[in-house]
Steps between C-alpha positions, in 0.01 A plus 500: 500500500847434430714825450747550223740711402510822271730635267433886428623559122537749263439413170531643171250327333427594076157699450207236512264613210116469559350563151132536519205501282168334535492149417859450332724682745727320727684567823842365460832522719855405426758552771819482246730687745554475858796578769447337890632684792475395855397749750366350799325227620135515648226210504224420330161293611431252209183552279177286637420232311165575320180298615336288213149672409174294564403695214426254145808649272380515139786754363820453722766452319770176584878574502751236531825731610359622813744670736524374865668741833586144643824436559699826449695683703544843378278752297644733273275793404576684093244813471385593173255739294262512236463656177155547349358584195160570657427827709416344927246771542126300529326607214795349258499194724138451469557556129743201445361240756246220356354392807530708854395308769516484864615158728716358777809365448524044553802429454840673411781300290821615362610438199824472229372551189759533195766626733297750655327508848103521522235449791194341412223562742129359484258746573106399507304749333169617727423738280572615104493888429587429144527235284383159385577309858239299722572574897597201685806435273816434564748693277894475508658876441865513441763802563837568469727415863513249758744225579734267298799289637856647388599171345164515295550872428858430401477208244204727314663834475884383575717615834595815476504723864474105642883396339595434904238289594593157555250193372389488865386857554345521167272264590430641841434833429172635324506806373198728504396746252288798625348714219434880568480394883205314460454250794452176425106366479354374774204212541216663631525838334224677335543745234382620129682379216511668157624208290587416136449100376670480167636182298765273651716598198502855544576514861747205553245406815276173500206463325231687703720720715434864576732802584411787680497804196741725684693332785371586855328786410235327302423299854288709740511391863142425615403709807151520668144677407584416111817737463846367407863639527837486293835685493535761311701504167770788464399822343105370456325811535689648234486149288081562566559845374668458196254247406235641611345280695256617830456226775337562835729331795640596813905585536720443760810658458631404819538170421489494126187325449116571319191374525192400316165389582298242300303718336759728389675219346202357315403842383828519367476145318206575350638819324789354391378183334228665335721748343699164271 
């Protein structure tokens, strides 16, 4: 795979706000401020190219501004964070989703949608924990990050930080967001998504689309015997406290993470929705 280069930056991006509340909350991002500094230069394997899905698609959603890696010869990387209006601890997670389901990931695709980077990944559901949802579908699930070309980024949101690029490096460099660290999805991952599905006009998404309800901690990494793993938010045990929520997992503070088996999580989704 062919190597490219790397950019480190440091960016001062404007606070993304992620306002959340069952079905008319939105995750939304605006990178209004930005300064580029070269540090060093490194390299960095392209992303595969997804493999189509022999799967019949009855709910992916078509985009016609698609991002492609061809063709560029340097990455720049702008880090960001989230604001959110709703608590990352899993009982107010499993309070705001409408459907939690588990799947693999088909196919990853990047995205510019008004001015703002997005990955769009199409995850088959094998199994629904909650929600109206058959299994066997194909869903599309947006979130905020992922690549967009400089001269696309530019012309949307204007050049500031990018006033010495000439015409020629605009358009080769692509510029990647990274939100809160996250890596970038992956085909062939597994995990559990707590989602939200709301109306096109409320979200600014397509028609049909679905965002996770609190960034990456509303995705659960599927591991084996029924039992799933995610990072864990900042301060949650006193977040739990202060709500008073009680959930049965296992910590790691070495390396930051918790998990949850199935039937801790459904135990949980069953108290919750029966409580609205």
């Amino acid at each position: 795979m062919k190597k490219k280069k790397m950019l480190c930056i440091i960016c001062l991006v404007s606070t993304m706000l992620c306002c959340g509340c069952q079905k008319e909350n939105t995750q939304s991002s605006r990178t209004t401020e930005h300064s580029v500094t070269k540090l060093e230069e490194n390299t960095e394997s392209k992303s595969d190219k997804a493999n189509e899905s022999d799967v019949i698609v009855d709910k992916t959603i078509k985009e016609n501004n698609i991002i492609s890696l061809t063709g560029k010869e340097d990455i720049v990387v702008i880090n960001s964070t989230l604001d959110r209006a709703i608590p990352e601890d899993i009982q107010s997670v499993t309070k705001h989703a409408t459907h939690i389901v588990q799947g693999v990931i088909q196919k990853v695709e990047y995205i510019l949608l008004d001015g703002a980077a997005w990955t769009k990944t199409d995850v088959l559901v094998d199994q629904v924990l909650y929600g109206e949802m058959d299994n066997n579908t194909i869903i599309s699930i947006y979130q905020l990050g992922g690549y967009c070309s400089a001269d696309e980024y530019i012309k949307k949101n204007g050049d500031k930080g990018f006033e010495n690029y000439s015409d020629k490096k605009k358009k080769n460099t692509m510029l990647k967001f990274v939100v809160e660290d996250e890596e970038m999805p992956k085909v062939g991952e597994e995990s559990l998504y707590y989602l939200i599905q709301r109306e096109a006009k409320y979200s600014g998404l397509p028609e049909g689309a679905y965002e996770r309800v609190a960034g990456k901690y509303s995705q659960l990494q599927f591991l084996a015997e029924d039992s799933y793993e995610r990072e864990q938010c900042e301060n949650e045990e006193e977040l739990e406290k202060k709500l008073g929520h009680q959930t049965k997992k296992k910590i790691n503070k070495k390396e930051k993470t918790e998990q949850f088996q199935k039937k801790e999580l459904k135990r949980v989704i069953n108290l919750v929705k029966s409580q609205k």
